[in-house]
N, C-alpha and C positions, 0 to 999 in steps of 0.2 A: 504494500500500500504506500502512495507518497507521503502522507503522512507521516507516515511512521518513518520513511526513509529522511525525509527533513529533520525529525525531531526525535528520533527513538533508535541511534543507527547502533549496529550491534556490530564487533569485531572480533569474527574467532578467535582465540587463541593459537590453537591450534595443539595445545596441551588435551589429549582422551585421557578422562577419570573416567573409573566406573561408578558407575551411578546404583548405588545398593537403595536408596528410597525414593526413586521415583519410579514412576511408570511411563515408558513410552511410545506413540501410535505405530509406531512399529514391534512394541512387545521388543526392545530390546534395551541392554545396559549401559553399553557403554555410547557418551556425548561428550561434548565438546565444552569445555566451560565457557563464557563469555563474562564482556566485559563490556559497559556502555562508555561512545567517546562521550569527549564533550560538545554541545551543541547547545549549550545554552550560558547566559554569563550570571545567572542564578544562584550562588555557592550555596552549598547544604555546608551548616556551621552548629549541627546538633550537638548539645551537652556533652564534655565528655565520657559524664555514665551511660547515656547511648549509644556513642561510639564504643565502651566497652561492652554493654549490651549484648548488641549486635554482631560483632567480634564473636563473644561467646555463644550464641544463638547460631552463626552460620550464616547470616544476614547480610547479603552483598551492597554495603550500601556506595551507591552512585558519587562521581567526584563532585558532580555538578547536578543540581534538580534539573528535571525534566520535565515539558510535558506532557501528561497521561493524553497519549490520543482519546479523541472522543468516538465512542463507538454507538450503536444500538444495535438491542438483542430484543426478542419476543422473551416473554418470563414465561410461566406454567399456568399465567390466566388468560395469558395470548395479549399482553398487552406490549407494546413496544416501551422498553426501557432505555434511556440513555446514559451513560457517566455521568452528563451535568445534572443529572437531577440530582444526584446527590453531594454539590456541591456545598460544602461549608461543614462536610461531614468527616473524619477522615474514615480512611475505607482502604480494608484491606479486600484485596482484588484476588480471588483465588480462581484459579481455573483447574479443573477435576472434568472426571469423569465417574461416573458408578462402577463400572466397571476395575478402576483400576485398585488394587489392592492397596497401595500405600497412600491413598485418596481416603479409602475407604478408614485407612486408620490415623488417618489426620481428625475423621471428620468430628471426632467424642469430646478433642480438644478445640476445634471452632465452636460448638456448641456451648462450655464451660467459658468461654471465650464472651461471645454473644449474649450469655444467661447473665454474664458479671460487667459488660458495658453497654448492654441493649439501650438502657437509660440516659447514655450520653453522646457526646456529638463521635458516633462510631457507627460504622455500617461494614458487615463483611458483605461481599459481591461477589456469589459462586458462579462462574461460567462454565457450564457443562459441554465437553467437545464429544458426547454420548450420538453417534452418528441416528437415532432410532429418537432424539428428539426427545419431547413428553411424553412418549410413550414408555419409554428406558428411565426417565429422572421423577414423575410425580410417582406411581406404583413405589419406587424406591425412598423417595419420601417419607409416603403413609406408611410405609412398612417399619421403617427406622423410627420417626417420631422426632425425624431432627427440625429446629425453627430456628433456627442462624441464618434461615434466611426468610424471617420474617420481617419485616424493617416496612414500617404502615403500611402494614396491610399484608395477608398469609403470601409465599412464595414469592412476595415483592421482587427480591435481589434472587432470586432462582433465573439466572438466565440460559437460555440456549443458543448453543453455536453447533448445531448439528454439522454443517459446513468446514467449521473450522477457519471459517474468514477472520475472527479478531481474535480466536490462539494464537491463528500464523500471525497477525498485524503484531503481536505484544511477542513474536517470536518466541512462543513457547514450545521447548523441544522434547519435555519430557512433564508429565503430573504426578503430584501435584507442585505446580509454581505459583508462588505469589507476589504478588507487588504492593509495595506499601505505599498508598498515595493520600499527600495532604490535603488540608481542608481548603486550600487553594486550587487544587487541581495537579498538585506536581508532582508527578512520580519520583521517590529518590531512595529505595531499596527494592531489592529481588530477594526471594528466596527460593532457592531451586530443589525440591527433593521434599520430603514430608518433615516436619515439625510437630512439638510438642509444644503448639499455644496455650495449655495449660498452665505450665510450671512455674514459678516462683519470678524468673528472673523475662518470663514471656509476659504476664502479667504488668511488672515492672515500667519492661519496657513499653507495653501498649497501651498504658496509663499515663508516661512521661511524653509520650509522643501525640496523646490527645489532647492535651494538656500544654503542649506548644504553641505560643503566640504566632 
């Protein structure tokens, strides 16, 4: 997408890790790590218990903010959602599938996540690249019982990318990958492979970072 090619441009490495927590649409391990250049004159200048954080968490955080392309996705009530609608909010950007296993055991800590800042200016953003649509992601839903991605109103942020158009735009190579975007709009960390947004120091940090002026 141009977009994303102006504002989101990604530089292999060219260094292969094997990837033990994520899942890829190709059902395989080993990817390419990445690195975003600069293309904006925005500095990310986060606390330094952030940037320790983050560090410890696995949390790629960017040299420079970015912009979060704006995208639109249909949800699970057929309603078209955009990113800006949930501007002012911060929002972690997850993109999953049902399908894939270490998606699947992300999701117990989005939910603990969701259940303990639902109340404030925070919204997760599940994008589902499930090629079978609503049909593969609401059943899986009602089944689980999970509401992290309820945000006014049920399935709100439940979006679908059957397609896989704004995976590929936010260049995601493997799930689950997440992107941490501010209440401005600006993308300025990745996380690539599963997390435990649960624990003590995930918490921490997704409290100090809504809590950013």
């Amino acid at each position: 997408m141009k977009i994303l090619n102006n504002l989101l441009k990604i530089s292999l490495t060219g260094i292969l890790v094997i990837m033990l927590s994520a899942c890829s649409n190709q059902k395989v391990k080993a990817q390419k790590t990445t690195t975003v250049k600069e293309t904006s004159t925005s500095s990310v200048n986060p606390s330094e218990n952030i940037n320790t954080l983050m560090r410890s968490l696995g949390i790629q955080r960017f040299q420079k903010k970015i912009i979060a392309p704006n995208f639109e996705l249909k949800n699970l009530n057929g309603k078209s959602v955009s990113l800006k609608d949930f501007r002012g909010k911060f929002i972690l950007l997850n993109f999953m599938a049902t399908w894939c296993m270490w998606c699947r055991k992300e999701m117990p800590h989005l939910q603990k996540l969701h259940n303990r800042y639902k109340d404030k200016d925070f919204v997760i953003i599940a994008v589902f690249s499930d090629r079978e649509g609503a049909r593969a992601v609401k059943p899986f839903i009602k089944k689980t019982g999970y509401t992290f991605t309820e945000n006014s109103g049920t399935y709100n942020s439940a979006l679908l990318d059957p397609t896989g158009r704004v995976t590929s735009q936010y260049r995601v190579t493997g799930t689950p990958t997440t992107y941490l975007i501010d209440k401005s709009g600006n993308a300025f960390a990745v996380a690539q492979g599963y997390r435990d947004w649960s624990n003590k120091e995930s918490f921490t940090l997704i409290e100090n970072l809504i809590n950013l002026k």
